[in-house]
C-alpha positions in Angstrom: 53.1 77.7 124.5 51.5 80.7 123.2 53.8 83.3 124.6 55.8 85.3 122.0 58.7 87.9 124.0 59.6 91.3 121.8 62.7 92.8 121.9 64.6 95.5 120.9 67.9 97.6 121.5 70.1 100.0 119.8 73.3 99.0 118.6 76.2 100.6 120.3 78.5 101.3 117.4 80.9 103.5 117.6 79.2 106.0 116.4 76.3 105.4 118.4 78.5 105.9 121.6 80.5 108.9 120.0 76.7 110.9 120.1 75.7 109.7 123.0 78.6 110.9 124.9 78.7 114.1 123.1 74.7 114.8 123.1 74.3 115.4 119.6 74.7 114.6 115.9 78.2 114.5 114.9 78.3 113.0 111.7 76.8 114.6 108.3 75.8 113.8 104.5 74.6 110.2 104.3 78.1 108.2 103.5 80.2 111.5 103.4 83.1 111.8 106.0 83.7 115.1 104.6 81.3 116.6 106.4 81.5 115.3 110.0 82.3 117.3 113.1 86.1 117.3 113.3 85.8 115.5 116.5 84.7 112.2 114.9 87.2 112.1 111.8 88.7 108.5 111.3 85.7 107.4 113.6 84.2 103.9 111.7 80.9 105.8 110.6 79.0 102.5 110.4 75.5 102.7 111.6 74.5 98.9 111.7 71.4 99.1 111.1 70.7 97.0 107.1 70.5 93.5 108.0 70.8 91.1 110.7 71.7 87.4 110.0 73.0 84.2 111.8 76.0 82.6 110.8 78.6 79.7 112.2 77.4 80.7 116.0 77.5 84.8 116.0 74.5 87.2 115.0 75.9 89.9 112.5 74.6 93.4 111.8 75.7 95.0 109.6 75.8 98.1 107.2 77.7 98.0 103.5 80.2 100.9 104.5 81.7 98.9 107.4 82.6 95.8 109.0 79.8 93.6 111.1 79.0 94.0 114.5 78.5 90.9 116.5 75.6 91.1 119.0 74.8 89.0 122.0 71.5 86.7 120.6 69.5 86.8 124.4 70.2 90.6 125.6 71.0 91.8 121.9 74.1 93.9 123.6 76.6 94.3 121.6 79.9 93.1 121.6 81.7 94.9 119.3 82.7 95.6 115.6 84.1 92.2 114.1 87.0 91.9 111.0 86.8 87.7 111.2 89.7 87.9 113.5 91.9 89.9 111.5 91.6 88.4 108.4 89.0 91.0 107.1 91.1 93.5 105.1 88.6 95.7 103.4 87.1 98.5 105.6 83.2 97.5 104.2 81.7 94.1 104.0 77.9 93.9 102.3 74.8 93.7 104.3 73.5 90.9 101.6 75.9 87.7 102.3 74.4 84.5 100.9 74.7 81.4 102.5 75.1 77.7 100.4 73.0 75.1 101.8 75.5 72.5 100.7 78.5 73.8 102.5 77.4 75.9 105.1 79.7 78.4 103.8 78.9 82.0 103.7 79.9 84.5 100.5 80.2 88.3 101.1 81.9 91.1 99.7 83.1 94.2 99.8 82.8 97.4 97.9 84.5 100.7 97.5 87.1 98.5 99.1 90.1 100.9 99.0 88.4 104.0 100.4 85.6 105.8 99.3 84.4 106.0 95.7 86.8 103.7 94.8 86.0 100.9 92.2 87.6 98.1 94.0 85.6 95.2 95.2 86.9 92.3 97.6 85.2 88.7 97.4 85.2 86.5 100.3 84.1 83.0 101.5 83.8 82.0 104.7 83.6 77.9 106.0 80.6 76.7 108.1 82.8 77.4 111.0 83.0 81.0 110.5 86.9 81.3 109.1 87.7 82.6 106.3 88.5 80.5 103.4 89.2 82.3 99.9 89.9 86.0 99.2 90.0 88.1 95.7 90.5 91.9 94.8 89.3 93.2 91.5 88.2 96.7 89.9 84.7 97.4 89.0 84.0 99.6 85.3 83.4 102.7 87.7 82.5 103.4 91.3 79.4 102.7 92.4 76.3 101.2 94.7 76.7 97.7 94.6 73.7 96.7 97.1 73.3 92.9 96.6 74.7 90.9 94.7 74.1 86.8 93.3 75.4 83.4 94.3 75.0 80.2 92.4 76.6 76.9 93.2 79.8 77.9 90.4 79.8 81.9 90.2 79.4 84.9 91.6 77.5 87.8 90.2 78.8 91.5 91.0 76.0 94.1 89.1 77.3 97.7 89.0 74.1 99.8 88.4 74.8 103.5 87.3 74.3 105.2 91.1 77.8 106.7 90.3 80.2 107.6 93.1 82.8 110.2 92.8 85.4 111.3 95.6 85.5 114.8 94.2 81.7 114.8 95.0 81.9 114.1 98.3 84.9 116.8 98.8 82.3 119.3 97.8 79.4 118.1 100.4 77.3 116.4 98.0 75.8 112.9 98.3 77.5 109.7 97.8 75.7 108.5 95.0 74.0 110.1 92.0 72.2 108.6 89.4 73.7 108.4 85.9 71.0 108.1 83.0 73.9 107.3 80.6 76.1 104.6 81.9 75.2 101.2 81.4 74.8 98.2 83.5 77.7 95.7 83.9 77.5 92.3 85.3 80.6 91.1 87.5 81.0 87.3 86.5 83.2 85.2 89.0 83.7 81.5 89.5 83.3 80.8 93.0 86.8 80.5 94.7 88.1 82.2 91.6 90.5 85.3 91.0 90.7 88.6 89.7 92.3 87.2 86.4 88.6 85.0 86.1 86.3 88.0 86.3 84.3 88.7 82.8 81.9 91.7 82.4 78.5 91.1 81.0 77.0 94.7 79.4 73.5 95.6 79.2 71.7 99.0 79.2 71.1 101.8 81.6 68.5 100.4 84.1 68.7 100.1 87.2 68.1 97.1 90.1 69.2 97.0 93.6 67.6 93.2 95.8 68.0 89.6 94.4 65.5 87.4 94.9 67.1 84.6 94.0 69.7 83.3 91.2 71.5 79.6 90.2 73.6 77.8 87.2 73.2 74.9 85.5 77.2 75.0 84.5 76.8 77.3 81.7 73.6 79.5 81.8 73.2 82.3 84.7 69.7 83.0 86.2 69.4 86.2 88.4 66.1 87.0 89.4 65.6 91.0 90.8 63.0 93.7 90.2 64.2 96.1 87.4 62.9 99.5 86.7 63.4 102.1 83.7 65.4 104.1 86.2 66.6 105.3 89.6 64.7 103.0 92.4 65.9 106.0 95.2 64.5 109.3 95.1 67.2 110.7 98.0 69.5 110.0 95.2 69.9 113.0 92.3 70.1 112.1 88.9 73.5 113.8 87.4 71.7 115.6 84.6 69.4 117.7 87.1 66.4 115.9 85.8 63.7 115.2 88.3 62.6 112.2 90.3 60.5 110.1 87.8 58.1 107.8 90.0 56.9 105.8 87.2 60.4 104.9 85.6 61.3 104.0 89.2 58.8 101.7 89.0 60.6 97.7 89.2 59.1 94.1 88.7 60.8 91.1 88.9 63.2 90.2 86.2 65.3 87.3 85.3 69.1 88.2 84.0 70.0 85.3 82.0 74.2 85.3 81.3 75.2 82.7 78.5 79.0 82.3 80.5 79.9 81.3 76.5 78.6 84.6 74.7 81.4 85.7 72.8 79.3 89.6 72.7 79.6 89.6 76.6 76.0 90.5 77.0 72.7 89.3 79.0 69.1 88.8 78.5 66.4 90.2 80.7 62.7 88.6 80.8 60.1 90.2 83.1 58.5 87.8 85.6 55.9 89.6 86.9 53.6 93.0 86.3 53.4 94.1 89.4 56.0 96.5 91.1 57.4 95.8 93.8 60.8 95.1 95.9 62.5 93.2 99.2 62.0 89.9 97.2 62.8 87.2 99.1 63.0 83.1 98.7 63.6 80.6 100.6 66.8 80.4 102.1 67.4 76.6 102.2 67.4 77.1 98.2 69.6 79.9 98.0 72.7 78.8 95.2 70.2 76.7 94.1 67.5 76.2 90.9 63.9 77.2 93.0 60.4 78.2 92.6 59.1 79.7 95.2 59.5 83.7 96.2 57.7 86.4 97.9 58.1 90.5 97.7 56.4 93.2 99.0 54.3 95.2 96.3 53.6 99.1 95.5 50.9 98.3 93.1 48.7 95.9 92.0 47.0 96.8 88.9 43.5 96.6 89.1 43.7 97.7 93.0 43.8 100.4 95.1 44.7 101.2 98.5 45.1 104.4 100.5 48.6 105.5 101.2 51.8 104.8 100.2 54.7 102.4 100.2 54.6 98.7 100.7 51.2 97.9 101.0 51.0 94.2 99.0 52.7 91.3 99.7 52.6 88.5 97.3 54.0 84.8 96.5 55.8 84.3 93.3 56.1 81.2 91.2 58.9 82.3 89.1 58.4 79.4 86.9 54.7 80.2 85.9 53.9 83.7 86.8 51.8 82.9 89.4 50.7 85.1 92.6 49.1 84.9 95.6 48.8 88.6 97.2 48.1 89.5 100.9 46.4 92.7 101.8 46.8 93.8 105.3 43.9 96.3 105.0 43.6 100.7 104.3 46.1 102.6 106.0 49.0 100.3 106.2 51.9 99.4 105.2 54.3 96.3 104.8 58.0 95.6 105.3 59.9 93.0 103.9 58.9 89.9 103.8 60.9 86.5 105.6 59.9 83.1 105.6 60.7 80.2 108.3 60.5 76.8 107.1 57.7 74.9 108.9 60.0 72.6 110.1 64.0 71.9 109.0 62.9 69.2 106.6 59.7 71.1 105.3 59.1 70.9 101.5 60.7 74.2 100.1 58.3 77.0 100.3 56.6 74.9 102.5 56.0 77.3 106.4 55.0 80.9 106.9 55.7 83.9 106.2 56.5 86.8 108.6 56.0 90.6 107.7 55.9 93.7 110.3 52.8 95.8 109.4 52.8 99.3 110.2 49.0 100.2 111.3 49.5 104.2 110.1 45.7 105.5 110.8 46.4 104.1 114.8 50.3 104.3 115.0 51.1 100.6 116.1 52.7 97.5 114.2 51.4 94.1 114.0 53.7 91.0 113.1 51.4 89.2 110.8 51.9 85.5 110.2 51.0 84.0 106.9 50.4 80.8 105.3 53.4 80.9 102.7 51.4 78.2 100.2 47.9 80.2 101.0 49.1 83.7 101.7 46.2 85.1 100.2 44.0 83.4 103.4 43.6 84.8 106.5 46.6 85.2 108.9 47.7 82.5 110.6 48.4 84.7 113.5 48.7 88.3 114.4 50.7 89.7 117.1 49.8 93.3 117.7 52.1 95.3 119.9 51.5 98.4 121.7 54.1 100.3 120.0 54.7 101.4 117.0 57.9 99.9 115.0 60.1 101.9 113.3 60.3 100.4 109.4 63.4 98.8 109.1 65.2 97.2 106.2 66.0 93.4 106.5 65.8 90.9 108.8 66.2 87.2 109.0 64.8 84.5 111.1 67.1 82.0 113.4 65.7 78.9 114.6 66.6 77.7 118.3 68.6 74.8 117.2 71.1 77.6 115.4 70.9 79.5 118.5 72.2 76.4 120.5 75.3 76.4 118.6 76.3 80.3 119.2 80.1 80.6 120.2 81.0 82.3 123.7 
């Protein structure tokens, strides 16, 4: 009825409480125990603050280095760190779970699942009612990032990109993660449901990638579809040779990974999809597992264009079939978060709604939520809802309709 209500709250993880009790920062190096106040050793370090998403009747946060935290979907408190009522045995679940529209089940993992900068990764399934269903442990090549990761309707896909973890690293104070210019790219293959005896490692070269768009089978053939750059995405993160930050190697447009599941070589293919650079690519989630057309991603450069500033400042629609774009500019000074489209309605055409991105207005320190046409996002916005406040840029974030909402569990 043209109302919209905002809200937003901190999430009391343990963490959270542990500083606000004590008045100060307790905790040190990004992902490095090692260098907390003594106070706070053992304490879960998880922050909660990657993604949130709606699954089986509870709202997750949740951070890669920790279990979720389930938050109350009206008041956003939170109720408390969740481990899937005991049957979550790793001490980190992804931020990136994917969810198959034919099951309603939801696929997650966990990395450096046997402490930190370990190489062991956990695979899980849960059922459309929130239980879990199928469990496997297996090693990864070497320690590392393992952000996001790919689900088709028959596999899993587990990429371990060279941001290198090592525990004697962390004993000194460094960083987690640090960026290896020599190791090459390896690409986790698992049936769904399957074990660690099923796993087969694809090998490319050193590159590296971090969000997938989307990805799907067709019983033999892999398609992953994620911006790839020369090198290291991050620039918090060092490279281990001491060579500096290189902007324009870091520099990623959508690819697609295609994995013959019969190549006797254990290799992969890579096809670029796009020329401009970008990230946050998302799809549709109703075709997620699935064979799809339709994505969108926020852009760093469009060739051709300029804008003042930094970051985000593009988004566009992707046809990953044909190449074809549709960009959005949200004008000088500004800058874009990531993209998320709502269906127009539940049985909309896929692709077929709007898309929703936080613009952060930098020359008059406010955000808009701008509202898009996602088959004509290059027309003007179908809304904008300016606040009087300026949004800190988050990460992720996902929509959930009110009928999902009507299900939630006490």
């Amino acid at each position: 009825n043209g109302v919209v209500d905002f809200k937003s709250r901190y999430v009391h993880t343990e963490r959270f409480k542990a500083e606000a009790k004590a008045g100060r920062s307790l905790f040190g190096v990004y992902r490095n125990p090692f260098t907390d106040d003594p106070t706070v050793q053992g304490l879960n370090r998880g922050l909660g603050n990657t993604n949130v998403f709606y699954h089986a009747g509870l709202l997750y946060v949740a951070k890669e280095d920790s279990p979720p935290v389930i938050i109350e979907p009206d008041s956003l408190a939170t109720v408390g760190s969740y481990d899937f009522e005991g049957a979550l045995r790793s001490p980190t679940s992804t931020a990136h779970p994917k969810f198959d529209p034919r099951t309603g089940e939801m696929v997650f993992f966990g990395y450096e699942a046997k402490g930190q900068a370990t190489p062991d990764i956990v695979y899980y399934e849960a059922d459309k009612r929130g239980r879990l269903i199928h469990e496997a442990w297996f090693e990864a090549p070497y320690a590392s990032m393992v952000h996001d990761f790919a689900v088709t309707q028959n596999f899993v896909v587990f990429p371990i990109i060279p941001l290198r973890s090592d525990l004697e690293w962390l004993k000194r104070g460094d960083v987690h993660f640090k960026w290896d210019p020599h190791e090459d790219v390896h690409l986790g293959v698992l049936p769904r449901k399957g074990t660690a005896a099923d796993v087969r490692w694809f090998t490319g070269g050193n590159r590296f990638a971090s969000h997938i768009m989307g990805a799907s089978d067709d019983g033999r053939f892999i398609h992953v579809d994620t911006p790839v750059s020369e090198s290291n995405y991050f620039p918090w993160f060092p490279d281990l040779t001491g060579a500096p930050y290189d902007p324009a190697k870091a520099r990623g447009c959508l690819s697609r990974w295609t994995i013959d599941t019969r190549d006797p070589n254990l290799t992969f293919t890579e096809r670029e999809l796009t020329t401009t650079p970008g990230e946050f690519p998302r799809m549709d989630d109703r075709q997620e597992t699935l064979p799809y057309r339709w994505g969108v991603m926020a852009l760093s450069d469009v060739p051709g264009r300029t804008a003042p500033g930094g970051g985000f400042r593009w988004v566009s629609t992707i046809d990953v079939e044909t190449g074809r774009q549709q960009i959005y500019y949200p004008g000088d000074h500004a800058t874009v978060a990531e993209p998320v489209f709502v269906p127009a309605t539940p049985g909309s055409p896929p692709g077929v709604g709007y898309v929703f991105i936080i613009v952060a207005r930098r020359d008059r320190m406010h955000s808009d939520l701008v509202i898009l046409d996602a088959q004509h996002l290059d027309a003007p916005p179908v809304c904008t809802l300016s606040l009087p406040m300026r949004i800190r840029m988050g990460v992720h974030g996902n929509w959930v309709d009110q009928t999902d909402l009507a299900m939630r569990r006490a």
